[in-house]
N, C-alpha and C positions, 0 to 999 in steps of 0.2 A: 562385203565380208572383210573382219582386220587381216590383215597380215601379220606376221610372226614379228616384226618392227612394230606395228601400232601396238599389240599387244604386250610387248616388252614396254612403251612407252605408258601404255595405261597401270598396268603393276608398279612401277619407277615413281611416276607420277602420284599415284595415291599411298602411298609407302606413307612419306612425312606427313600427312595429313591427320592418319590412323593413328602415328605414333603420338602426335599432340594431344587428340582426342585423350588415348588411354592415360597419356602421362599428365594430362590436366583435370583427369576424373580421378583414376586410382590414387587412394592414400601412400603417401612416398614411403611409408612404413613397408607395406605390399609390396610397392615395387622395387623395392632393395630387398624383398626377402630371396634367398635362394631357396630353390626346389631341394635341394639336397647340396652337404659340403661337394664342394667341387664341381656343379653346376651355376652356368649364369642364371644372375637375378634379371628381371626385365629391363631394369635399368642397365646391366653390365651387356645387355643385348645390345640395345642403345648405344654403349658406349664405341660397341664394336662399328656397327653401324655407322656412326660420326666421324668415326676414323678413316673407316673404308672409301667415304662422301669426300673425305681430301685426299688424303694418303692413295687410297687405291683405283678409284672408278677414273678420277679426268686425268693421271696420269698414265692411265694403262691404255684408255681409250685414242687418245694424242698417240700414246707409243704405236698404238697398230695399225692409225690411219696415219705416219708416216714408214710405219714395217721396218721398226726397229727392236729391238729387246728392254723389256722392262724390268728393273726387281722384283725380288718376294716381298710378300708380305709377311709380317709373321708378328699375329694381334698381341700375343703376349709381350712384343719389345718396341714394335712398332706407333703402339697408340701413343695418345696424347693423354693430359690427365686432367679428368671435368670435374672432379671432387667438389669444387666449390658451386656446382652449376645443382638447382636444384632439380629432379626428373624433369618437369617442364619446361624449367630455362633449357636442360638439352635437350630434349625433343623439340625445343624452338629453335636451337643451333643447330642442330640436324638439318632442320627443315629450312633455312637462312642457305648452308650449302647445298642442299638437294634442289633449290631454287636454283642456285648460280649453276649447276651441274645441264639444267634441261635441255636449255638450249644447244648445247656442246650435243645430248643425246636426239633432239631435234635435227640438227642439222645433218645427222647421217643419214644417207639411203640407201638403196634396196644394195646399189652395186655395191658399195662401200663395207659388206659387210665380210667378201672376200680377202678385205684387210689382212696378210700376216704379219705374225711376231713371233717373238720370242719368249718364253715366260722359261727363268732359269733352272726351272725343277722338272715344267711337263713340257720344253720342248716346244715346237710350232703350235700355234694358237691362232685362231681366225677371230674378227670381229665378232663375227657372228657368234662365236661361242661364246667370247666374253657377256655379250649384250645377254645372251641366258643364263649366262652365270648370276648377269648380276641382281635380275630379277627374280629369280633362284634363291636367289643368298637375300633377298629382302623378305621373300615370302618365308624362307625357313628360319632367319632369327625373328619372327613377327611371330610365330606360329611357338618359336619356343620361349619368345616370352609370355605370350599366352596360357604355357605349359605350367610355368610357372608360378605364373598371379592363381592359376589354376589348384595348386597342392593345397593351400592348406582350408577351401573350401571341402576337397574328397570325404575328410574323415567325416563332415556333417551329414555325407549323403544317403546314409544305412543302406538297407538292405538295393539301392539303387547301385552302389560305387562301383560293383564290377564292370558294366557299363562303359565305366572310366579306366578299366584296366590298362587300355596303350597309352595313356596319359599319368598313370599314376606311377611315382617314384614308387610309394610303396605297396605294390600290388598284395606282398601277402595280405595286406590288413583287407582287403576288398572279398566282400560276399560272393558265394554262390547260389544265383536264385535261379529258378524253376518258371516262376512268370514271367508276367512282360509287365512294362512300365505303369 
């Protein structure tokens, strides 16, 4: 049976892989649309993403397996800027540092994950949380750029869309039906 390690390591692991996939399939139009002003597009998910693979995961990780204090993050002043990178050049720079990242998340074990720190906002932190955060945070921007690429198929769906209510920005527009699929 995994352990809560392997299985962090399996989600970590297939993250850059899925993002190539979708970012070398979908039209780059698609995935720079946003779901609604003021939601990220799948690519703006991404870009958080790529950030988080320098800027936040082997720095934080380092910090708590020597139990020291790391800074915040904070995506809106922290990133870098991929403009020039097309969706699948950066789901391939993603996936270039999520590479160089593994081994660093390989090399941790079971005890290691008692690690603490310090994270400036919430205070003592243990490895072990981070290692769920970050497989956490890989599944829920993966899930929300799928949310995404999602929107502006809904309005085709007629009388199926309500279905798609916990997905849909615009739920008024979505039916109420009586059958089933």
């Amino acid at each position: 049976m995994a352990t809560g390690l392997d299985q962090i390591r399996a989600i970590v692991a297939m993250t850059a892989p899925r993002w190539q996939t979708m970012m070398a399939t979908v039209p780059a139009d698609l995935a720079q649309r946003q779901p609604q002003p003021g939601e990220w597009s799948a690519v703006e998910c991404l870009r958080h993403l790529t950030d988080a693979e320098q800027l936040l995961w082997p720095v934080r990780v380092r910090s708590l397996l020597a139990g020291g204090t790391f800074p915040a993050f904070n995506p809106a002043t922290d990133g870098r800027d991929y403009t020039a990178l097309s969706p699948a050049q950066l789901a391939d720079e993603f996936a270039r540092l999520r590479a160089a990242n593994l081994p660093l998340l390989a090399s941790i074990t079971e005890g290691d994950l008692a690690c603490r720190g310090r994270h400036p906002d919430l205070g003592e932190v243990t490895l072990g949380q981070l290692l769920h955060v970050w497989a956490s945070h890989d599944l829920m921007h993966t899930v929300q750029a799928e949310r995404a690429l999602m929107q502006p198929f809904l309005a085709g769906t007629g009388p199926w869309r309500f279905y798609f209510a916990a997905h849909d920005v615009d739920p008024a527009e979505a039916h109420t039906s009586v059958s089933g699929e």
